[in-house]
N, C-alpha and C positions, 0 to 999 in steps of 0.2 A: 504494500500500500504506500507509494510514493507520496502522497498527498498528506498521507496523516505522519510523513516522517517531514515532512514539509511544519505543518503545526507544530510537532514536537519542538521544531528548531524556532518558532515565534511564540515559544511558549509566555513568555513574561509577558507580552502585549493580549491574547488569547485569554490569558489567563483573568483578566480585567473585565471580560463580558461575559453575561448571563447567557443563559439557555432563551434563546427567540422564543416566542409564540408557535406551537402549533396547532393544528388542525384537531379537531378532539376526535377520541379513534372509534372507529366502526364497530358494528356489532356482524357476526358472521350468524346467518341463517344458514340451519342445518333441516332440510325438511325430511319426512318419513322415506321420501324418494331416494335422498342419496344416504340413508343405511340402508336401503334393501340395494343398493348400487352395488357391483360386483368393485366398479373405479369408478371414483370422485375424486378432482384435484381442484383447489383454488389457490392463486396466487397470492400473500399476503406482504407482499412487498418485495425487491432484494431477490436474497436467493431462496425465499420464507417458501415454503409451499406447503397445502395441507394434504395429506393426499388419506383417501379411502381406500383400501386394499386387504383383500382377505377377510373381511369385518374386523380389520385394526387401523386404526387412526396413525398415521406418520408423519411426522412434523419434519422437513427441512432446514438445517441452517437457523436457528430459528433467531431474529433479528428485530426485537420489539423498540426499541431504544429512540429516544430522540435525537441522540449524538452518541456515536462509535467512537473508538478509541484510546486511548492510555491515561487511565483515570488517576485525578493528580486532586487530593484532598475531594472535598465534594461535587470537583468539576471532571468532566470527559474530555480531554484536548482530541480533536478529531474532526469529522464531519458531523455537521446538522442533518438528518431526515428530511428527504420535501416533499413526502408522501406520508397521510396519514396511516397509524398505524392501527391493528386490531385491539378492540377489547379482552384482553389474555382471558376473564372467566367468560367469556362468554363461547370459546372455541371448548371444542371436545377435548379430553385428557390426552392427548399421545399416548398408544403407548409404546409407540417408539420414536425417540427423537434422533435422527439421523445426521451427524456432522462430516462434512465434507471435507475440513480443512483448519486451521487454526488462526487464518486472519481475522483480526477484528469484525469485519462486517460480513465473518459468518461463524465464527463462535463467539458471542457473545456471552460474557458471562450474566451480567445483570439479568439479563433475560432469561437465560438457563437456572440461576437461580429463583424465579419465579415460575417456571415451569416443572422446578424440582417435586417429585412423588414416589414413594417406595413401589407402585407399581407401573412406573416409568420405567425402560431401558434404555440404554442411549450407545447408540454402534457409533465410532469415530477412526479419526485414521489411525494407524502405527505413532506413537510418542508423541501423543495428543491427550489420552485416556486422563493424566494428574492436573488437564486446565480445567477440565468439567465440575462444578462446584458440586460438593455433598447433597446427600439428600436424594439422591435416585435408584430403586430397587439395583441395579446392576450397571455395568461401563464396563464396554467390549471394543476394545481395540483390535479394528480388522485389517489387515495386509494385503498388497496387492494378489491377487489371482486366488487368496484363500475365499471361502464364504463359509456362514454360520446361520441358525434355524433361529428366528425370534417366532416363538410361537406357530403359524401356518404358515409363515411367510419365512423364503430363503432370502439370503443374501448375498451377492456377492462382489466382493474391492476390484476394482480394475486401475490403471494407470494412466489418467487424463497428461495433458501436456502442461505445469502449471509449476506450482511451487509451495512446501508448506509450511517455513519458516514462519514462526508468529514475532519475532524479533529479528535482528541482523544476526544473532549468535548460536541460534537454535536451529542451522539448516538441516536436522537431524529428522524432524517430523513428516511424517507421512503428508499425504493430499490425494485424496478418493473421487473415484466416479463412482456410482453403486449401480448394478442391477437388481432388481428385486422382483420376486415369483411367489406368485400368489397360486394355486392349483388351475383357475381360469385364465390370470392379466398378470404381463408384464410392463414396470415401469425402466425406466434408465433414468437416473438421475445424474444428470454429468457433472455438476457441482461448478468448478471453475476450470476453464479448459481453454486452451491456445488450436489451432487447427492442427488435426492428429487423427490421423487413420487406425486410431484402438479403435472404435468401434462398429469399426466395417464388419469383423467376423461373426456379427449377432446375427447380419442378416442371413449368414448361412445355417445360424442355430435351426431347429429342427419349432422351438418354440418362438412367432412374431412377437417383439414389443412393441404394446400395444398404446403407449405415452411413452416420449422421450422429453424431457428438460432439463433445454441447454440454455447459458446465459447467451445476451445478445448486447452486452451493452461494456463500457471499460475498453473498448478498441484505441480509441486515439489520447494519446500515443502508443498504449501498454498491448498493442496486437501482438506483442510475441508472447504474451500471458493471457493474453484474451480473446474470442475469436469476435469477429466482427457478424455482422446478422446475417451477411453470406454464407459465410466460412460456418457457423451454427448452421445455416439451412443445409450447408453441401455433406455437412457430416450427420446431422439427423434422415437424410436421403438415404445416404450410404449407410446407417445400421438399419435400414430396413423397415423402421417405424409408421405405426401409424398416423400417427399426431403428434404433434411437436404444439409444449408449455412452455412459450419464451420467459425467461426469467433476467435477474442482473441487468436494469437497466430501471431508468428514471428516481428510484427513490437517495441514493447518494451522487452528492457529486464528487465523483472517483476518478476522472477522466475528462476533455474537452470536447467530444462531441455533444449538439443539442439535446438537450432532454427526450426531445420526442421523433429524433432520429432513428432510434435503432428498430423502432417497430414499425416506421415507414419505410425503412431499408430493408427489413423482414418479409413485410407483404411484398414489396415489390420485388426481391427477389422468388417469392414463393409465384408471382404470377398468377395464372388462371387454375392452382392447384392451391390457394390459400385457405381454399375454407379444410385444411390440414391443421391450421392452427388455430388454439383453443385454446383459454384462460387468459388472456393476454391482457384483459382488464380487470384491474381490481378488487378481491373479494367475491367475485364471479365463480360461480361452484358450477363447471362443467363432470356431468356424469356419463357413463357408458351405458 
């Protein structure tokens, strides 16, 4: 996160302003339809996603915060949110919280501690598992190529093109894509990803994924860590997927492209094959 290493270093001026005004957060509607849904996914900002799978509730990334970043007395040096966020009681319990990675604006701790429950689990990547705060039934650190059974639903680590260091010091830590297998629906969840042909070999798995979410936002300048909404389209083509959940894009500003760039660069490269994509506005519960 070059930006929030950017604040760190103005920290003294930063440090002198308050938390802006935000938007007050939404309530997520959960109707009868999407639990008897085999897949439900909503976007809830970021790389947040809710997903319904197997009749278990799966949280992504989970990123509730008004400002991300390297908390210094009662402030957060980081970025502001420009996207309202969820009302945390009013979502279903997870009961799996799924981390992809360990930068700030996708493990969050504040937020993890709020979502803490002894019949919580929370999968994360390899030398990740000790940032997760207390408080959650179980923390499974999973490696690339291995997987592991939460319940009905498998799991398994794959190797995006990205980076997991949560500080300059720590390049020790994992960084995950996940697939997950429900007996009916498969998801892919790419997490954070640069353009990289891992997940070409799904489309010749024997079982379609049936939701793929890739981020689409973070390109300029950081395309070598982030893929831009082409580069997302050509590699959700290439595993074979059904549907493609854009994610990573509009709610931090991480990057210099406009805000509402990456999802017009999306449609546009998706064409006259766009109604492929689904959830792309906010709090919007698409089901199967």
């Amino acid at each position: 996160m070059g930006r929030v290493k950017r604040y760190v270093a103005e920290l003294p001026k930063a440090a002198r302003h308050r938390e802006r005004h935000h938007e007050p957060p939404f309530r997520l509607a959960v109707s009868p339809e999407t639990l008897a849904s085999p897949l439900a996914a909503a976007w809830l900002g970021h790389a947040t996603v809710l997903l319904r799978l197997g009749g278990q509730w799966i949280l992504t990334d989970p990123v509730f915060s008004a400002r991300i970043g390297i908390p210094v007395g009662p402030l957060t040096i980081g970025l502001s949110r420009e996207l309202p966020t969820v009302d945390i009681p009013t979502l279903p319990r997870p009961d799996v919280v799924l981390l992809s990675h360990a930068h700030f604006d996708h493990l969050d701790k504040p937020s993890l501690r709020r979502l803490a429950h002894p019949d919580t689990r929370v999968i994360t990547a390899a030398g990740t598992g000790r940032l997760v705060p207390r408080g959650f039934g179980q923390v499974d650190e999973l490696a690339w190529g291995c997987e592991l059974a939460a319940g009905p639903l498998t799991l398994r680590a794959m190797q995006p093109r990205h980076w997991g260091a949560r500080m300059t010091v720590d390049s020790f830590r994992g960084y995950n894509s996940y697939v997950l297998d429900s007996l009916e629906k498969r998801v892919l969840f790419a997490g954070d990803t640069a353009l990289t042909d891992c997940f070409r070999p799904l489309a010749a798995e024997p079982k379609r994924t049936d939701l793929a979410i890739f981020g689409i936002g973070a390109y300029d300048p950081w395309i070598h860590n982030h893929a831009s909404p082409e580069q997302a389209w050509a590699m959700f083509v290439e595993s074979g997927a059904r549907r493609l959940l854009p994610m990573h894009h509009s709610t931090f500003k991480l990057s210099d492209e406009p805000r509402h760039e990456p999802i017009a660069r999306l449609f546009a490269a998706a064409g006259t094959t766009h109604d492929a994509i689904v959830g792309h506005e906010l709090a919007t519960l698409w089901t199967e």
